[in-house]
N, C-alpha and C positions, 0 to 999 in steps of 0.2 A: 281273303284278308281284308276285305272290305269293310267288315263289320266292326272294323277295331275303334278304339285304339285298344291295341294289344300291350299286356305288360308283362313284363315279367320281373321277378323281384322289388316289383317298386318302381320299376325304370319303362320308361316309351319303348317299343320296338318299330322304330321308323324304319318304312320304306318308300322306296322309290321303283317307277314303273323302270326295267332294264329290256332293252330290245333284242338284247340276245349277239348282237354282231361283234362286240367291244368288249375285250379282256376287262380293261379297267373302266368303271362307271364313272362316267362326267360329271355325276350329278351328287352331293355328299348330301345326304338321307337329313333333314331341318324340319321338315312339318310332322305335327300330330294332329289325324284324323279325327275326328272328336264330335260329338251333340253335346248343342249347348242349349240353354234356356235361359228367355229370356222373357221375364216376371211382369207382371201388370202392368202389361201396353194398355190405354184405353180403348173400348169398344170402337171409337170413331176413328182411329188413326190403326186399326188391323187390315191393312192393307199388304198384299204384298210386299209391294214396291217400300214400301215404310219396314217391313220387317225385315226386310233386305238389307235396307241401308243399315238401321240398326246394329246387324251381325257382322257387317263389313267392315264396323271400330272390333271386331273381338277378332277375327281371321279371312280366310279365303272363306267364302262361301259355297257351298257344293249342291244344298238340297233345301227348301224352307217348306216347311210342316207347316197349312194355312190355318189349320182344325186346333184351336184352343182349347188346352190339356186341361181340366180343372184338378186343382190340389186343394190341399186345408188351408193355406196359406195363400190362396189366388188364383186364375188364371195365367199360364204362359205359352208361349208359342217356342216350338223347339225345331232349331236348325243348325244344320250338319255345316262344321268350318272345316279348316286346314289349318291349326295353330303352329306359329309360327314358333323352335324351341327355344329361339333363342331372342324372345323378346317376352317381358312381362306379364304375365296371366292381368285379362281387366274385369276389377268388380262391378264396376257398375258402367253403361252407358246412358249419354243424357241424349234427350229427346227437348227439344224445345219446337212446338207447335206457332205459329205465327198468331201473335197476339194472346200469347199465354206462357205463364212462367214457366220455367225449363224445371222438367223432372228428369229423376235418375231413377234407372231401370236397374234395377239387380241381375248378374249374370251367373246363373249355377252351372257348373260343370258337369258330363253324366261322365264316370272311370277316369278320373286323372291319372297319371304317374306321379311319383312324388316329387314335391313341388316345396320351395321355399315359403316360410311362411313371413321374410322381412323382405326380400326382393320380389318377388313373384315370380322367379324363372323356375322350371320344369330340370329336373336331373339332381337334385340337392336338398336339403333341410336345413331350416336358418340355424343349426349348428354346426354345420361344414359353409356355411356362408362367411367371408369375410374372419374376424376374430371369433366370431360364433356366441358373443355374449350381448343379447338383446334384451333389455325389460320387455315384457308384456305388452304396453302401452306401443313401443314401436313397432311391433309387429302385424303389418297393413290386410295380410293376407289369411287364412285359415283353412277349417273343416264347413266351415259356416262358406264353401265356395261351392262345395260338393252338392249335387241334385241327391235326395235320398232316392233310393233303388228303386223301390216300387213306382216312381215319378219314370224311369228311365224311358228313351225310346225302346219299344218293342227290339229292332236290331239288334242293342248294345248288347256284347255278350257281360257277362256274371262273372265274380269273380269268381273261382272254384273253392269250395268250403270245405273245409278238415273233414267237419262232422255231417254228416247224412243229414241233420236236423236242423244245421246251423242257418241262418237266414244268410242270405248272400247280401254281401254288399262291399262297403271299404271299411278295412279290420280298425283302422284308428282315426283320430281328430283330423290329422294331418292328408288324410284323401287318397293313402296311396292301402293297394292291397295287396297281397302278394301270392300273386297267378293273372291266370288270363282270363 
């Protein structure tokens, strides 16, 4: 189960490590395991320890990928968190270098669960959010969060496809697929 985050119909399937000794578990299941990416750091600040901190505004930290991934849209460097479900997915983190203006890094996601597209919490769609009636305009979060597939880390699994042919990836805008 390592390789997740696992979904099923749309939804996280969080776990927690159980020892085996204890009827009832201590611990109620809150993180999503997840690879994240994160978008044109400059060359001179690809440091671990810089990529590090970086990830540690988006979740726990578990694994950082030093080897920059190149895509059509950039270079990024992709590391493994523990998102927390019960606090807001983040798009961008800033980076401010000492003696230069603070930039913001874009963060893509690799297999979300579905995700609000006006709050940014994980379990919901900004139509079961609040009264469910948002214009466009307020709507902070999206598809445009999602890494495309072919970017993903090697790891992640796929989502599983109807069709024999179909390209695997997330079936709609909103980033969620339906399987594992």
């Amino acid at each position: 189960m390592e390789e997740g985050p696992w979904i099923f119909r749309g939804y996280a399937l969080m776990l927690e490590e159980f020892d085996g000794s204890t009827t009832i578990p201590k611990v109620i299941p809150q993180k999503v395991l997840c690879w994240i990416q994160i978008h044109k750091i400059p060359h001179l600040f690809r440091t671990e320890n810089i990529v590090k901190q970086l990830a540690e505004k988006v979740g726990e930290v578990q694994h950082v990928l030093m080897r920059p991934v190149p895509s059509r849209t950039g270079e990024f460097h992709c590391v493994r968190v523990k998102l927390m479900a019960s606090k807001p997915l983040i798009r961008v983190v800033t980076f401010a270098p000492e003696g230069q203006d603070k930039m913001l890094l874009q963060v893509k996601y690799e297999k979300l669960p579905r995700f609000c597209a006006h709050c940014g919490l994980m379990g919901h769609v900004h139509l079961e959010c609040g009264a469910g009636e948002y214009a466009e305009k307020d709507l902070q979060f999206g598809g445009w969060m999602i890494a495309e597939a072919d970017t993903w880390h090697p790891g992640t699994p796929r989502f599983r496809s109807s069709l024999p042919d179909e390209r695997e990836g997330p079936r709609d805008g909103a980033g969620r697929g339906d399987g594992m």
